[in-house]
N, CA, C and O of each residue as an XYZ file, in Angstrom:
340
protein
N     -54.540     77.694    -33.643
C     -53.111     77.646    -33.410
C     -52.452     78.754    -34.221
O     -52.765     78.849    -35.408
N     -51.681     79.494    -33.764
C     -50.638     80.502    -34.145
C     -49.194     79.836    -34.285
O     -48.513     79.161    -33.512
N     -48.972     80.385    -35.821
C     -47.563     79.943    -36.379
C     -46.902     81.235    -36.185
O     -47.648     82.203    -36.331
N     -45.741     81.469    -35.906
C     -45.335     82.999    -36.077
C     -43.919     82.291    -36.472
O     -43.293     81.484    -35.785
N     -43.486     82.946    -38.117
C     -42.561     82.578    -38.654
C     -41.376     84.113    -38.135
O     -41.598     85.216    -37.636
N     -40.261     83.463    -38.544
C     -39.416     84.732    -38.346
C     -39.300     85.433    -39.298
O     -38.836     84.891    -40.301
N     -39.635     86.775    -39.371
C     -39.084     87.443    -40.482
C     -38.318     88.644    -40.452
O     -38.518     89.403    -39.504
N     -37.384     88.990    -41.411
C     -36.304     89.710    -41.168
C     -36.249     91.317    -42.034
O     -36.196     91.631    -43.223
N     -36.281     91.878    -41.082
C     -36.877     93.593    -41.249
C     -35.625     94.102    -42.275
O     -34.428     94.279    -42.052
N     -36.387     94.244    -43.412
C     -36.251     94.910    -44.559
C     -35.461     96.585    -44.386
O     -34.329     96.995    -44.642
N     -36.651     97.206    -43.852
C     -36.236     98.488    -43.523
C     -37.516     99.208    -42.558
O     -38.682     98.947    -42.855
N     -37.223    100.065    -41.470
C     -37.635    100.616    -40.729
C     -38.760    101.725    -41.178
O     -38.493    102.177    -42.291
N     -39.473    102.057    -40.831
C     -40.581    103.773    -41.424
C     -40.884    104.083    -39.832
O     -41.985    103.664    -39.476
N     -40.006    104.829    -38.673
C     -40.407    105.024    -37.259
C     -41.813    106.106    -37.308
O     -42.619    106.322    -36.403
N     -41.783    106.523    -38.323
C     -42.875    107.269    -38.233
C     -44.104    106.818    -38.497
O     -45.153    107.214    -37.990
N     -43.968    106.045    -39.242
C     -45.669    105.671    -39.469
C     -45.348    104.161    -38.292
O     -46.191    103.292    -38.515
N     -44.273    103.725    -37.094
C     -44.452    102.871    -36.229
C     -44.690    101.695    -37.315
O     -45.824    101.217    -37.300
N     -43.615    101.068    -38.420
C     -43.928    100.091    -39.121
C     -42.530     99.690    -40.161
O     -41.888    100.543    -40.774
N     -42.329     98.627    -40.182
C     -41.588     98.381    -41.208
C     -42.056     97.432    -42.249
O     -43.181     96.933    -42.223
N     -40.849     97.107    -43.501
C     -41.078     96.491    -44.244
C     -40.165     94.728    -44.091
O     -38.940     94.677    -43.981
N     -40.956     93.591    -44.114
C     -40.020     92.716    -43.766
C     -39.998     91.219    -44.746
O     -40.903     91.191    -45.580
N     -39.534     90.606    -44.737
C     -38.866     89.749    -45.650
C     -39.406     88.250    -44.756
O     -38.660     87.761    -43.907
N     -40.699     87.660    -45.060
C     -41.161     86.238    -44.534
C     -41.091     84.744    -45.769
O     -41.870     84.386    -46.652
N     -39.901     84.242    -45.320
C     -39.782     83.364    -46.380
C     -39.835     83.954    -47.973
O     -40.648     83.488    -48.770
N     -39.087     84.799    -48.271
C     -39.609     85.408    -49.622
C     -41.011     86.266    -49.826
O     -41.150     86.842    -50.905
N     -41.552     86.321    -49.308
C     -42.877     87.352    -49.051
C     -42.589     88.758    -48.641
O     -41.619     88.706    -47.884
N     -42.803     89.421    -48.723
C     -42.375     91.101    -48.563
C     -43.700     91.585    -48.052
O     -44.719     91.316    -48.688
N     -43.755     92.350    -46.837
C     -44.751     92.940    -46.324
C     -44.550     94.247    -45.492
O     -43.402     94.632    -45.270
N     -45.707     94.992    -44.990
C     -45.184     95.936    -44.192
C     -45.927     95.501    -43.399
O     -47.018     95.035    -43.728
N     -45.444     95.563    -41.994
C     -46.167     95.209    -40.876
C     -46.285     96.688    -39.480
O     -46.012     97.887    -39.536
N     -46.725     95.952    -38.566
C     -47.089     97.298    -37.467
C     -45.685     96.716    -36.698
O     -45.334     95.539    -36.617
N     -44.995     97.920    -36.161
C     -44.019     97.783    -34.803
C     -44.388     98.593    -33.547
O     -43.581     99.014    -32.718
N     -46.048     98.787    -33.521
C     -46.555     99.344    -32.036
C     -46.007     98.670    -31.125
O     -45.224     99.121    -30.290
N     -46.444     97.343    -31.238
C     -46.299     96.188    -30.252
C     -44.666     96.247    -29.630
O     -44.630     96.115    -28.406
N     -43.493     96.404    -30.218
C     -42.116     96.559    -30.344
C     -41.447     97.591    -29.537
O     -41.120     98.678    -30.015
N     -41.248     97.259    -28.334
C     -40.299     98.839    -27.813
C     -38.911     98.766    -28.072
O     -38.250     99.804    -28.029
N     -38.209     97.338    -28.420
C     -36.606     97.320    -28.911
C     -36.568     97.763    -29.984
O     -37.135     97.181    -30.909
N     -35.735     99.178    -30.205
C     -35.553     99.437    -31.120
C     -35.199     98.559    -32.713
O     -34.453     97.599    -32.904
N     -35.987     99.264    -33.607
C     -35.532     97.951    -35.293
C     -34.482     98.407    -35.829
O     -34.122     99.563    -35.608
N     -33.966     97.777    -36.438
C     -33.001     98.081    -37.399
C     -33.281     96.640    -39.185
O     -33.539     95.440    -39.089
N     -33.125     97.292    -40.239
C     -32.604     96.470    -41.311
C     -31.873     95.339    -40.532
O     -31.278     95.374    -39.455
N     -32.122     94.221    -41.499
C     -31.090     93.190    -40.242
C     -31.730     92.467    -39.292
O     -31.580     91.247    -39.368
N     -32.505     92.958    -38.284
C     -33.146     92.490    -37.258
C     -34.526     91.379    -37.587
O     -35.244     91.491    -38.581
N     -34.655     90.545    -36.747
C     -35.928     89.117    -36.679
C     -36.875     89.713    -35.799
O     -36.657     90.086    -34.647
N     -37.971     89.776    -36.449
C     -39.108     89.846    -35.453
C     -40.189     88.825    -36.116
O     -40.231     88.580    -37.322
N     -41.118     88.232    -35.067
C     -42.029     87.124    -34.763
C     -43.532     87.774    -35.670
O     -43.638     88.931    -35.264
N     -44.401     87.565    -36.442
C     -45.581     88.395    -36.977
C     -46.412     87.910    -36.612
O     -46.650     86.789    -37.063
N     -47.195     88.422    -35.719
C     -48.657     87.653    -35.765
C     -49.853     88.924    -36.283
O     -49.826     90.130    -36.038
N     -50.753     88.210    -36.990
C     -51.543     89.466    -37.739
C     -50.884     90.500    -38.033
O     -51.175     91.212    -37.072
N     -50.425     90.907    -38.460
C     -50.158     92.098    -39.372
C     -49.012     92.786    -38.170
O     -48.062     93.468    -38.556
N     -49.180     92.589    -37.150
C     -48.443     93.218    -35.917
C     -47.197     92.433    -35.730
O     -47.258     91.208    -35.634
N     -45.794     93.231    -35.658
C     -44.632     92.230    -35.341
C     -44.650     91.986    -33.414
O     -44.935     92.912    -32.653
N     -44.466     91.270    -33.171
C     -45.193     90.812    -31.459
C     -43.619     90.867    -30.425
O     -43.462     91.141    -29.235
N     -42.806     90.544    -31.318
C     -40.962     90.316    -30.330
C     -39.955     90.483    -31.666
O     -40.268     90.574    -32.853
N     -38.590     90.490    -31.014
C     -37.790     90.887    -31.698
C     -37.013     89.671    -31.436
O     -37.102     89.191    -30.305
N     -36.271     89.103    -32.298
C     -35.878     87.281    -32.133
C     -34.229     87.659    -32.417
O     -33.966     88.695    -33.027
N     -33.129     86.749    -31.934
C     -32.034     87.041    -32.025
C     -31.736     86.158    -33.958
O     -32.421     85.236    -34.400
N     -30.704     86.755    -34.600
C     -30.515     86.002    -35.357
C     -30.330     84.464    -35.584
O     -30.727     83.854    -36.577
N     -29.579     83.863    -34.373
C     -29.637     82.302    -34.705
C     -30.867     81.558    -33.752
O     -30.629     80.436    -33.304
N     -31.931     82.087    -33.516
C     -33.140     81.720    -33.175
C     -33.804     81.419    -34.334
O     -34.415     80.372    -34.543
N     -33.663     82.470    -35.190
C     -34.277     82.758    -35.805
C     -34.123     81.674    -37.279
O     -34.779     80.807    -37.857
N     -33.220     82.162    -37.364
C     -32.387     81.252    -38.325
C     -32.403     79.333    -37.782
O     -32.245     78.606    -38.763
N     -32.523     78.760    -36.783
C     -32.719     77.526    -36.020
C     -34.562     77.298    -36.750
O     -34.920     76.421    -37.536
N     -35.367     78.350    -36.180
C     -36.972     78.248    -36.838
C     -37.148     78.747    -38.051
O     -38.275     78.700    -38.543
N     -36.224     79.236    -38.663
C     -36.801     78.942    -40.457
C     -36.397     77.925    -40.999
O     -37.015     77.537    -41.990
N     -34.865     76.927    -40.375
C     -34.702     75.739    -40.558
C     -35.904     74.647    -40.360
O     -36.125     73.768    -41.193
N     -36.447     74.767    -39.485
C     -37.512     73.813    -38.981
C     -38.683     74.067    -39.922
O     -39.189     73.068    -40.433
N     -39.280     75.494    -40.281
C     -40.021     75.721    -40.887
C     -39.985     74.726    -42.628
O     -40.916     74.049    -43.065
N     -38.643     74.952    -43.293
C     -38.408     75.015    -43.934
C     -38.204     72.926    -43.989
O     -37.731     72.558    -45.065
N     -38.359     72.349    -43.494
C     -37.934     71.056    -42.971
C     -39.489     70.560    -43.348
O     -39.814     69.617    -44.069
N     -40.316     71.474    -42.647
C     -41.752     70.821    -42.333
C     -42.210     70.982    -43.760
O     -42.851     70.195    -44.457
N     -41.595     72.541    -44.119
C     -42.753     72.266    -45.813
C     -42.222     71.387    -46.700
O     -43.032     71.172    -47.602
N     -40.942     70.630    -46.865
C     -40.425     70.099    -47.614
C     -41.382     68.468    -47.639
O     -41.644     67.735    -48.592
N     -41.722     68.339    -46.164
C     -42.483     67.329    -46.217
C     -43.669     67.067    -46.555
O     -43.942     65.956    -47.009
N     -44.721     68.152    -46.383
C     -45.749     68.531    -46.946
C     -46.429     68.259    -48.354
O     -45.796     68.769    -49.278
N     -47.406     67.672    -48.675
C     -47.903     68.040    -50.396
C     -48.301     69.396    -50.214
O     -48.100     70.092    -49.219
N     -48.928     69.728    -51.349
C     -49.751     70.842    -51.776
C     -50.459     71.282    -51.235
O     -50.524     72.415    -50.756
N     -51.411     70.088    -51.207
C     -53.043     70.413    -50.457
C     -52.528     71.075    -49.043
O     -52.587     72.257    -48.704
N     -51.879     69.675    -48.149
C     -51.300     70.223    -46.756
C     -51.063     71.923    -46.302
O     -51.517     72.719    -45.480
N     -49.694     71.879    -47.793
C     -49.329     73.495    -47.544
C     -50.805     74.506    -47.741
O     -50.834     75.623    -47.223
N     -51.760     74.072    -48.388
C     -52.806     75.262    -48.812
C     -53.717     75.537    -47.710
O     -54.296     76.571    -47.377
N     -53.704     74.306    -47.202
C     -54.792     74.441    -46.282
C     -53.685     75.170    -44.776
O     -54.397     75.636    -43.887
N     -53.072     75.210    -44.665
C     -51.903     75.719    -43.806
C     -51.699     77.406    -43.716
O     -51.514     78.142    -42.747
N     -51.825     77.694    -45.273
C     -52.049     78.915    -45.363
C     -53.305     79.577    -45.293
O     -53.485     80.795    -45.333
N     -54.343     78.489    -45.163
C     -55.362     79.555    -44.868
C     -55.824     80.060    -44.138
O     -56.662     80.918    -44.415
């Protein structure tokens, strides 16, 4: 099963086709091959593996980090660890 959280693009690099983005507090750079709508700072896109896959409107986005954020609250530890792996 694939989780694809929303995360919210930091800042753009069009040249190396990649930005930097903001997942729940996590900071990463990911690939925007997959992406023909243009990015901007600001903008939600979906991550799966390392690749951002769609570009999500803000209150989509914002609706599934609520939910996200709902589910881990319920969670123990173990739950969340094994979740992340």
């Amino acid at each position: 099963m694939c989780l694809c959280i929303p995360s919210n693009v930091l800042e753009v690099y069009p040249d190396e086709c990649s930005a930097l983005v903001d997942t729940l507090g996590v900071q990463r750079q990911v690939s925007t091959h997959l992406i023909s709508a243009p990015l901007a700072a600001g903008d939600h896109v979906l991550i799966h593996v390392g690749f951002a896959i769609s570009k999500i409107d803000q209150q989509e986005a914002q609706q599934s980090l609520e939910t996200y954020r709902q589910l881990l609250a319920e969670m123990d530890e173990d739950d969340i660890k094994v979740l992340l792996q």
